[in-house]
Each structure stands twice: as structure tokens, then as C-alpha cells.
C-alpha positions, 0 to 999 in steps of 0.5 A: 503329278501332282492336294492340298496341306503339306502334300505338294511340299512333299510331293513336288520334286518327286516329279522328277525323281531326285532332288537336293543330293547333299554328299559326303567326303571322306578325306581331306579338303584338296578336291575343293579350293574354287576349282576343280582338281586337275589330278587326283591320286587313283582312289580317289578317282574311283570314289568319284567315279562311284559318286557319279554313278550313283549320282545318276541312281539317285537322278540328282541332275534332274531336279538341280539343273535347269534345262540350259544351265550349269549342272547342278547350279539349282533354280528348277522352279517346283510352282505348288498351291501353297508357293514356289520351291527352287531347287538349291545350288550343289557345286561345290561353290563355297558362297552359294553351294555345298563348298563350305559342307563337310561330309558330316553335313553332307550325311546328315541331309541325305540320313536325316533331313536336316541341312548345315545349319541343321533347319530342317528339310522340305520333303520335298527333297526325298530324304524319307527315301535317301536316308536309307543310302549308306555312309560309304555312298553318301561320302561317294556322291559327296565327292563326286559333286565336290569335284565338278565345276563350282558355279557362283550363282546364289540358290533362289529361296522359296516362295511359300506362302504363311504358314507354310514358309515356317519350316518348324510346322515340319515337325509334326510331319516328320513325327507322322511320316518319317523314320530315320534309318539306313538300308538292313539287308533281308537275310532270307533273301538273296543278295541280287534281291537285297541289292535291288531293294536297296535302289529301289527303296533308297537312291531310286526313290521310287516310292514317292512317285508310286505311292498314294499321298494323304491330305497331311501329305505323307505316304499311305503305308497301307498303299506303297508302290499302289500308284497315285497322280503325280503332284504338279505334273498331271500324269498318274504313277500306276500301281506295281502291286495290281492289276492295273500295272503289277509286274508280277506276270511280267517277264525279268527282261521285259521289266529290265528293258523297260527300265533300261531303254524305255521300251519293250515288248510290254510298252513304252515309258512317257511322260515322268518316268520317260525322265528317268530313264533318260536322266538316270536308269540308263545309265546303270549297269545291266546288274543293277537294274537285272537286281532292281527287276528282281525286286520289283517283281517280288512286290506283293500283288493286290487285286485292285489299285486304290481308285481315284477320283473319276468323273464317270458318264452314263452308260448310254453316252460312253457306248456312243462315245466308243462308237466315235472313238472307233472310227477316229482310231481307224483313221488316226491311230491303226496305222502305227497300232494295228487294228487289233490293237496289237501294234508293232513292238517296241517301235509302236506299242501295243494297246490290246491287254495293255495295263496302262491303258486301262487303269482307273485314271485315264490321265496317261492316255488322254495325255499321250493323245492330246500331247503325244511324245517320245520315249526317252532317247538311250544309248540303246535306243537312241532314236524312239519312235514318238506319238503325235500330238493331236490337240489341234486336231481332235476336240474334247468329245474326240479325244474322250471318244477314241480314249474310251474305244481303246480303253474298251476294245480288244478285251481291255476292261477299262472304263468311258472316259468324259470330254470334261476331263479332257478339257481338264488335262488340255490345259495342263502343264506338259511336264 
């Protein structure tokens, strides 16, 4: 997902979900001298228990460790329009990590953006989001990734082109965009609800993904959770707030499934969001995502999506594309799906009345068919069934061909899509 201005600053990491994770310590200095502490005294086994569990909220290991790498050691290269951002070192390495950081240090980053030296933070570490996070957590997250191995490997400093390697131009940003402020708990609401806003809003930085971005790069507040195409990764973020892919109408357990699994009588998550499952919301306990659930279904419902941009076709051409596409979806795609469209849930998710499949982009569908994929592989479900790629198979007019029949079959009122804007995606990055 992936504009032009500070946009792709702000935006880039949210491609993963979590990014810079700067943590805080509350005691003395016996987790860090080089290495890691063979024993700890209980409580502080627990804080660094907690630390990681909320580590994995926040899915810090995606953005802070490159596939094949040491944990946390930094590098994920985030390629922009205006550079490249590399993903800084956070072990507690005292040379080129966060071993000379203290938990005040620590805080300051996630609560305010700013980092040791005080220089202030691309956002493209989801400080907007983490500054929500309480002190007792941050110390938590601190001391569970002071605890890990130290890597001694330096962070690889950006390449951003002038002038937006000047990190003062921030400024005017965090003026717009920004405001500092932990959690406040919602007296009227109960305390599951207050529990799972919390996740959501702050460690889960959900937003970034879900919510449409504006030419300077900030959030549009008038559209949070609206959805929006995520920067650099080419998938669209539905809206939680419509139609298109509101929950409201959506039972608790299909929501917590989904979020839990990756699969559910709904549908299945690919692509991003498939990573974040698999990085992270797997891994919390049945109560926090029931409390993350609750919150989301509570998102206040519009009755449209913002529209994006979209190449349209003629009328004519789009009923003969929906023709094409119906004789290649017999052939290819009945199969699994059904030739109602209802497929064979969770395994094979259905496509009749599907929201993702008929948003006003197109881009999931057109990549989940040129592409294919898996589900995020769970303890739950440790062996999805995937999607093939038929890239090599299907040309442009195909692929829009059998896109736009299951965008407009089976009552599903989703629009024709044009062999340009495949041509478009085939080219795009995977991830």
C-alpha cells in the first residue's frame, strides 16, 4: 500500500504494522552488560514476559528484522518516491543498538517521537499510534528486548533524497498531524471495550493501515478506519466504518477468528494483513482479541467508503468482459469456490456477498488472482489452504475478465474492472 509529499515517510512502515519499538526499563542496568542474563530474580522474568507479549502486539519483529536475520537487528529496507528507509537495530547492542538507552529514552520514542539524541522521528515509525501506550508498558517492551541477544551490526542510515533527509521539516508535520497523549480509558464504556480500543488505537496501530492519507501525509481524521491503499505494497486497507468492509453486521467470533487465525466463515486475510496475523495477532490471548473484536464493532458505520481513484470501462465493454470472465471462472475457479459463489468455509472462502470483493478498488482481487497466496499459517491453523497464482496463465483482459465476473455475479454490486489496471498490479511489488 503504498503519494507523493512526506506521505510514503509516514506511511512506508506501516506496511508491516509495527516499526521502531524503543522500550523502557524500570530497574537497574543487570539485564544489559554485552550479553544476555542467564537468570533473573521472578519479577523481573514476568516484566520481560509481559514485554514480549506485547512486543508481539505491537509486531515490532516485522519491521526490525529482515527475513534470514537476527531478530530485531534492523535493515528492512522501506524503498519510497523520495528514498530509502532502513529499519533501525534495537537489541540491546551498546554501539549500534539501544544498549546505552535508558527506559526515559526509551519512552520518549514511543510517547513522543523523538529519539535519544532527542532528533526527531520519521513517522514512518507509528509514534502517532504508540504514544497512546502506557509507561508501565513501554518499561515492559523495554526490558523484554533488553533482554535478547545483542546484535553488533550497525542501523544502515537512510537514503532520502533533499530535502527530505532534513528531519526539521518534521516540524510542520507534527504541528498538523500529531498530538502526544497516552490512552484515557472511556468511563462510559465497559472495561473489555476500554481494553480493546486501547490495542487497537495504540500497540496495534491499526489505523495507519486502515485510514486514508492526504497529500502532506497525514491521517484524514474525518476518515479514520475509512481504508485506503497501503504505500509501497500495492494492497488496499478496507474501510471498518462501511459497507465495503464495515463489521458491524459481522458476528464477534467471525471477527475474532479473523483475527485470531486468519480465517472464518467471513473470509480469509492475505496479503499485509495476512502478516500480521501471522507475526502477531496469533499470538495474543483469546481475551484481547474477544476485547479487540468488541472495539471494532463498535466503530461508527458510514454508508459509503471514500472512493478511490479508479480507471472505469464503458458499459458495453465491462458486460463483455463479465461474459469472458464467467467461462474462465468455471474453468479455473468453481472448483474450490463453487459456482454459486459460496465456496467451502474457511478452507475456500466465499465470494458471493463478500465485501472485499466488491469494494471501489479492485486491487485485492486482481492481486489474489494474478499472484495467489496463503492465509497466515496459526497455531490454529497451521496448514491454510492457498490461492494459485495465475499470472502466467490468465493475460490482462483475463484476469479483468474473471475479476469483474465475481465482482458482479451472485449479487455482488462491485464494478468492471480494466485490463490496464492489471497490467498495473502485475508488475508490482509482492509485498
Amino acid at each position: 500500500m503504498k503519494r507523493k509529499s512526506l506521505f510514503a515517510l509516514s506511511a512506508v512502515v506501516a506496511v508491516a504494522a509495527a516499526a521502531l519499538v524503543p522500550v523502557l526499563w524500570s530497574g537497574g542496568d543487570n539485564l544489559h552488560n554485552g550479553v544476555a542474563v542467564a537468570a533473573t530474580p521472578a519479577d523481573q522474568a514476568e516484566l520481560i514476559k509481559k514485554g514480549e507479549y506485547l512486543a508481539r502486539a505491537g509486531d515490532c519483529i516485522a519491521c526490525h528484522t529482515v527475513r534470514g536475520g537476527k531478530q530485531f537487528a534492523g535493515g528492512l529496507p522501506m524503498a519510497t518516491p523520495f528514498g530509502t528507509l532502513y529499519t533501525p537495530n534495537i537489541t540491546p547492542d551498546d554501539q549500534y543498538g539501544i544498549g546505552k538507552w535508558s527506559s526515559d529514552d526509551f519512552y520518549r520514542a514511543m510517547h513522543t517521537g523523538r529519539s535519544k539524541d532527542g532528533s526527531l522521528l520519521y513517522p514512518a515509525f507509528p509514534f502517532t499510534s504508540y504514544t497512546k501506550v502506557s509507561r508501565a508498558d513501554s518499561d515492559a517492551i523495554y526490558a523484554y528486548l533488553r533482554s535478547v541477544p545483542p546484535v553488533s551490526v550497525p542501523s544502515r542510515p537512510h537514503e532520502l533524497k533533499f530535502p527530505f533527509n532534513n528531519r526539521n521539516l518534521l516540524i510542520g508535520w507534527r504541528t498538523l498531524f500529531f498530538r502526544e497523549g497516552e490512552y484515557k480509558p472511556d468511563p462510559t464504556r465497559s472495561v473489555e471495550w476500554n481494553r480493546g480500543a486501547y490495542l487497537v488505537e495504540g500497540l496495534g496501530h491499526c489505523g495507519m493501515c486502515h485510514t486514508s492519507i492526504n497529500m502532506m501525509g497525514g491521517p484524514v481524521n474525518s476518515a479514520a478506519f475509512a481504508g485506503g491503499l497501503i504505500p509501497l505494497q500495492n494492497w488496499y486497507a478496507p474501510s471498518l466504518t462501511s459497507s465495503e468492509g464495515g463489521l458491524g453486521a459481522w458476528d464477534i467470533k467471525d471477527v475474532a477468528d479473523l483475527l485470531k487465525t486468519g480465517v472464518s466463515q467471513r473470509g480469509a486475510v492475505f496479503g499485509p494483513m495476512a502478516e500480521v496475523v501471522h507475526n502477531s495477532l496469533q499470538y495474543l490471548s483469546d481475551d484481547d482479541i474477544h476485547a479487540m473484536s468488541t472495539y471494532l464493532k463498535t466503530i461508527p458505520q458510514k454508508s459509503e467508503a471514500p472512493e478511490p481513484l479508479q480507471l472505469e470501462t464503458s458499459q458495453a465493454y465491462g458486460s463483455e468482459l463479465l461474459e469472458q470472465g464467467k467461462k474462465i471462472y468455471n474453468d479455473q475457479c468453481a472448483k474450490c469456490h463453487a459456482e454459486n459463489g459460496l465456496g467451502k468455509p474457511p478452507a475456500f472462502p466465499p465470494l458471493a456477498n463478500n465485501q472485499s470483493i466488491q469494494m471501489q478498488s479492485a486491487v485485492n482481487p486482481i492481486r489474489m488472482v494474478l499472484n495467489g497466496g496463503y492465509p497466515p499459517s496459526t497455531s490454529v491453523n497451521p496448514k491454510p489452504y492457498g490461492m494459485p497464482p495465475f499470472a502466467q496463465a490468465l493475460s490482462n483482459q483475463e484476469v479483468a475478465a474473471v475479476v469483474t465476473y465475481i465482482r458482479m455475479s451472485w449479487g455482488n454490486k462491485g464494478a468492471p474492472v480494466s485490463p490496464q489496471q492489471v497490467a498495473d498490479l502485475r508488475s508490482a511489488p509482492l509485498d
